[in-house]
C-alpha positions, -999 to +999 in steps of 0.1 A: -142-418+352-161-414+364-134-424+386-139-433+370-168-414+356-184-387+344-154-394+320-129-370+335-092-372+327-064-348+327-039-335+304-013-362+297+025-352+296+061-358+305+047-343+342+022-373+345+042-398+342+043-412+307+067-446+308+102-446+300+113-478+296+107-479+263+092-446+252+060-454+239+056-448+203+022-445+180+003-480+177-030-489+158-058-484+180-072-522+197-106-531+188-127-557+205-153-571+183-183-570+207-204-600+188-180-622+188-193-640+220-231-641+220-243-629+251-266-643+277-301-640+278-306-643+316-323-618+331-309-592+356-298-603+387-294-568+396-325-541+398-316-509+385-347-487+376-357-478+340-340-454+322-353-420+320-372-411+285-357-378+285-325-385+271-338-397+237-340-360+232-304-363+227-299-388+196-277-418+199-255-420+175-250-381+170-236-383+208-215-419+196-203-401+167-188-370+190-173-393+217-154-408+186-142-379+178-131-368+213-116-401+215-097-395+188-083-363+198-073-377+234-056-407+220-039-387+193-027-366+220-011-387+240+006-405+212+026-375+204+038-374+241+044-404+236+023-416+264+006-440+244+010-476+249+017-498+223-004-528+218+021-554+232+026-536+265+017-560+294-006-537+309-026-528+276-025-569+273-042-576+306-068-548+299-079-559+266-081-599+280-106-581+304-125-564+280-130-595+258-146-615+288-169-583+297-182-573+260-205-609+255-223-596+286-230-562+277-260-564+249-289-574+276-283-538+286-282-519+259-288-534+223-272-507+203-237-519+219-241-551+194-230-525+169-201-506+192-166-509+181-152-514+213-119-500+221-094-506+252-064-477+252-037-472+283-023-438+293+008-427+311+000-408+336-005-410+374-041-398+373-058-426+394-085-421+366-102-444+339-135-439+316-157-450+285-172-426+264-205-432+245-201-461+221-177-484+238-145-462+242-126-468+269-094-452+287-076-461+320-049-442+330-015-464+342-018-445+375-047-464+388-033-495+377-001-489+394-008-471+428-040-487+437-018-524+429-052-538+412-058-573+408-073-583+376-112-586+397-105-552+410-100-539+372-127-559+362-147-541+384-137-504+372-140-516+334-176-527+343-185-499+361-172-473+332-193-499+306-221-495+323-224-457+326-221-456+288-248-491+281-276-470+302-264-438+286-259-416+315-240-390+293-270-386+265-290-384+296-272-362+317-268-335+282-303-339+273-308-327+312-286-300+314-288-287+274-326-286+280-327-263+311-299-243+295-318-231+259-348-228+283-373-257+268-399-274+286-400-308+282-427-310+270-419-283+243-386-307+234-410-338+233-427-317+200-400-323+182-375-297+185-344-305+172-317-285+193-305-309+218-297-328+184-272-301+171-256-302+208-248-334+205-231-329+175-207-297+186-200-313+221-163-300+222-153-313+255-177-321+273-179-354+274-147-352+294-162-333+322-201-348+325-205-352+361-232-379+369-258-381+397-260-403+424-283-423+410-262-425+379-233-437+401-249-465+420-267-477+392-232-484+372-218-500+405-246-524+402-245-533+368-208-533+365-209-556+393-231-577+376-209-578+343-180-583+358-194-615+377-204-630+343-172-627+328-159-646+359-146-622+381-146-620+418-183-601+428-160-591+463-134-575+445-165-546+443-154-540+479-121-543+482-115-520+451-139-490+470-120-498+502-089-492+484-104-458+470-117-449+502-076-456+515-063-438+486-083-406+496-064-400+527-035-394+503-047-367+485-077-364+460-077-390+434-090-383+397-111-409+401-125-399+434-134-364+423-162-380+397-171-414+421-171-402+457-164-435+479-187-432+506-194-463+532-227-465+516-212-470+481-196-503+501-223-511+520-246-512+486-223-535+470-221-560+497-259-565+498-256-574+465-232-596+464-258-626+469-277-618+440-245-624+415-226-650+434-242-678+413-233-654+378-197-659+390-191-696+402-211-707+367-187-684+350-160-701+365-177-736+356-179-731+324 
């Protein structure tokens, strides 16, 4: 969603594998308070570069305020197919324990997520697909769970990977990008003020289901997901194995996942070299 990005998912129904043992019925959506935990003020182990300036063109909480929405639709409609899963399901369960040990880490990246209201959801489907909207919103899809056979460090690894696209804001980025060149504005006729990319943001339809992110974009949440993850105290080499497990699953077709987060040896090979740098972020984890 991205695999796991660029937040692309699939229609849900009884052809995508909602579970049927017991139909899943309508529950209150799960929400994580992120301030619960403070967070750590260590730096970054990590370098990522800075974020680009454009996408303030694109104002924050419009775009949080439409991915709410959006969410809101999808979950809605998978309820009604009753693909939904309930809050005690043991899947939904592990996922949300995840969650809870990522969120303390998250506000060092981007201080507006003190605010988020986090939320955790599980489909039924067997798109090999998960994702997390502007504002904390997250979606994995029992498919990846299932025919990947994740560990908890390999999930820890997609749930910090899908955080991190939405703490450096690729998707305001990435619309402030593309709206820009599509009205036809210079930049530096947007940086005079114009307030178009504003009223995009707020009639989004869609699209936040179908941003596809750069390269940059992509290695950039490997890196900081990777770092997240290893704070909450999960395995930094599950980074690897989860990409080698991609990289098998491709052979078998074209995962969801895969379409949005191609799995290239260099992907791997990226990881590894930084495995060093957040080694000690995981054992004091542990310790502690």
């Amino acid at each position: 969603m991205c695999l796991i990005c660029n937040f692309k998912t699939s229609p849900v129904g009884p052809e995508s594998g909602a579970i049927s043992t017991p139909r899943w019925q309508a529950r209150r959506a799960f929400l994580l308070a992120a301030g619960a935990t403070a967070a750590t003020g260590a730096l970054a182990q990590v370098e990522v570069g800075s974020s680009s300036s454009l996408r303030k063109l694109v104002p924050a909480e419009t775009l949080e305020n439409s991915a709410r929405q959006q969410y809101t639709q999808v979950l809605a409609e998978a309820r009604a197919k009753g693909a939904l899963a309930q809050d005690d399901h043991p899947q939904l369960q592990r996922l949300h324990a995840i969650a809870q040990r990522l969120i303390p880490h998250t506000a060092p990246w981007n201080p507006r997520s003190r605010d988020w209201k986090w939320q955790v959801n599980l489909i039924g489907s067997k798109q090999v697909n998960a994702w997390c909207m502007p504002g904390g919103k997250i979606a994995f899809y029992t498919g990846i769970l299932d025919q990947l056979k994740l560990n908890d460090d390999e999930v820890a690894m997609i749930m910090g990977h899908e955080m991190a696209h939405a703490l450096r804001e690729h998707a305001r980025e990435r619309l402030a990008k593309s709206q820009a060149t599509n009205i036809g504005l210079s930049i530096a006729s947007q940086l005079l003020g114009l307030g178009q990319l504003g009223d995009v943001a707020a009639n989004l339809g869609t699209q936040l289901l179908t941003l596809k992110y750069s390269r940059d974009d992509e290695t950039e949440s490997d890196l900081v997901g990777l770092e997240i993850a290893s704070r909450g105290g999960y395995k930094p080499e599950a980074s690897v194995s989860l990409w080698q497990k991609m990289q098998a699953a491709s052979g078998n077709g074209s995962p969801s996942f895969l379409s949005t987060h191609p799995s290239g040896a260099n992907r791997i090979e990226e990881l590894q070299a930084n495995l060093p740098k957040v080694q000690h972020l995981y054992e004091k984890a542990r310790r502690g």
